[in-house]
N, C-alpha and C positions, 0 to 999 in steps of 0.2 A: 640391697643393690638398687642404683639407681634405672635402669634399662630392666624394664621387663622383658622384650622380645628378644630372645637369645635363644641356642641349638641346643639340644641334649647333650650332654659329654659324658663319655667313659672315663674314669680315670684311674690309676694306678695305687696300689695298696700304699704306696708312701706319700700319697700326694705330689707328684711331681711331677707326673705325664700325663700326657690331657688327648683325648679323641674327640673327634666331632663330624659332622658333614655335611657341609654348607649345599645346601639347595637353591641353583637360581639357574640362570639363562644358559649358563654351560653345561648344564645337570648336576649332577652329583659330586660334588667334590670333599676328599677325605683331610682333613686338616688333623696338625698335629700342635700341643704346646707344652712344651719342655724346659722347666727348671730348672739348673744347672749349675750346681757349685761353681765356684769361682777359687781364685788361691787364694781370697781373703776370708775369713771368719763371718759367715753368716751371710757372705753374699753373694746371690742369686742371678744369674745371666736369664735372662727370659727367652727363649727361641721359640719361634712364631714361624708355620709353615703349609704348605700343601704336603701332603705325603705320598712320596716316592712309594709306591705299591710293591716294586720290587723288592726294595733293600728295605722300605718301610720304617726308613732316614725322615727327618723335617728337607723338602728342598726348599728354601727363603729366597730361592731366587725367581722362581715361575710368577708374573702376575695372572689370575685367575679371570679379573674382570667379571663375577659371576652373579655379578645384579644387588648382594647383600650385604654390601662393608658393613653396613650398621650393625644390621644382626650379626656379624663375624666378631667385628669388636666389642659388643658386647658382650658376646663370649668369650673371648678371650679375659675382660677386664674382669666376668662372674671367676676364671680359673685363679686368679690373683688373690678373692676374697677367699678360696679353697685353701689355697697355699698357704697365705699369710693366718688363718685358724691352725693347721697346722707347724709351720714356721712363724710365730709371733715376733722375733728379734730379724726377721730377714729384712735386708737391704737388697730391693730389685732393680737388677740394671734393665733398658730398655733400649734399644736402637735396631736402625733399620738396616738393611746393607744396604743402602743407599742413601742419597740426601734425597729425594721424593720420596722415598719410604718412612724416614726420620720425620719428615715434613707431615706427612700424612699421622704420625703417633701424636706429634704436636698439636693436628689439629681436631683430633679427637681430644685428648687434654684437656686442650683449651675449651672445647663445647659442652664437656661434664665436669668441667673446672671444681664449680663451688659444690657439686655433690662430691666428688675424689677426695678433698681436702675435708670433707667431713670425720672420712676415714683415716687419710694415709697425707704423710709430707710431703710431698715433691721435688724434686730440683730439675735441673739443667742443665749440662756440662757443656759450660764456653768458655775458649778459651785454657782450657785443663782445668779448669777449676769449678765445685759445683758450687750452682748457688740456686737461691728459690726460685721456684717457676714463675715467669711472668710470661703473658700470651705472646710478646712480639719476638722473644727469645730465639735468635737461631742456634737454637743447641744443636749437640753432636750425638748427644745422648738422651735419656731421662735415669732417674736414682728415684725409685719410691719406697717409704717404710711406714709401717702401719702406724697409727698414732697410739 
């Protein structure tokens, strides 16, 4: 993995749920990431979240602002390399519920570009159609598969 400094994470006997909790300037916050069949064969929905305490759901819609995107996505990208040792044929969808949240996955992407593609393919989906990732891409999504 390229990024050393990343959170602890719990994770689930199947590899497909991920705990963590991001420490910064709002305190304590419990994140959640959640792999998620899809109706195609071998592909993966990624969900990325605060966790709702209550229901102890992903909410993807709270922004946190908690001082550590860095550290945050990095750990999120380390649950990816978890996944994919156990899921080797998986195809992972990526997106934000928003276009500044989608904006923001791009431009992480784009910043550990040539370390990601050491690993895993990339794409893009513009336009409905995927194609390989280039950095100026306004995609709507990302598709990653391990190489």
């Amino acid at each position: 993995m390229f990024i050393e400094d990343r959170y602890e994470v719990e994770i689930s006997e199947d590899i497909s749920f991920f705990e963590f909790i991001s420490e910064g300037k709002q305190g304590s916050i419990y994140k959640i990431v959640q792999y998620s069949p899809t109706n195609l064969k071998d592909v993966y929905n990624l969900g990325f979240g605060d966790k709702n305490l209550q229901t102890g759901q992903i909410d993807d819609k709270i922004i946190t602002d908690n001082g550590d995107s860095e550290k945050v996505l990095a750990t999120v990208g380390a649950t990816v390399y978890a996944f994919v040792t156990q899921h080797p044929k998986a195809y992972i969808v990526i997106t934000g519920n928003s276009a500044a949240r989608t904006r923001l996955y791009r431009m992480a992407i784009n910043k550990y570009y040539n370390d990601i593609v050491q690993d895993f393919y990339v794409y893009g989906l513009l336009n409905g159609v995927w194609r390989p990732f280039k950095a100026n891409g306004n995609y709507k999504a990302f598709l990653i598969k391990k190489i």
